[in-house]
C-alpha positions as CSV (number, residue, x, y, z in Angstrom):
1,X,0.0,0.0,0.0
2,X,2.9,2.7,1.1
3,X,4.7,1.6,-2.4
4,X,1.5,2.4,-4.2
5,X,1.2,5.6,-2.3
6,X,4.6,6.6,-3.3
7,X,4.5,5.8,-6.7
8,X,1.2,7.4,-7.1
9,X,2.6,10.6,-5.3
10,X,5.9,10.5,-7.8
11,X,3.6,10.4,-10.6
12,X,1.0,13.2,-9.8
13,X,4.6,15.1,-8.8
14,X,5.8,14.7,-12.6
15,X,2.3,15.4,-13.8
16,X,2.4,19.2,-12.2
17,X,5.9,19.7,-13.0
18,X,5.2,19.1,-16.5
19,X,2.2,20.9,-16.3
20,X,3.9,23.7,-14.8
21,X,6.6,24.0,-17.9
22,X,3.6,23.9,-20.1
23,X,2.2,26.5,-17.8
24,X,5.0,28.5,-17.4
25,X,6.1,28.6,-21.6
26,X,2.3,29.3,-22.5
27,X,2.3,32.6,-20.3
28,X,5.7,33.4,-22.2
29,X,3.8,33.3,-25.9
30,X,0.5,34.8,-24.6
């Protein structure tokens, strides 16, 4: 269950890093 967790957690973490890059470049163009 904790190694779920954690993997789970690491993955939502790259999610909204990624997102963030998107984020962060698509404020840049607008």
């Amino acid at each position: 269950m904790q190694d779920g967790g954690g993997l789970f957690i690491s993955k939502t973490n790259e999610l909204f890093q990624c997102a963030n890059k998107h984020l962060f470049f698509f404020f840049i163009f607008c």
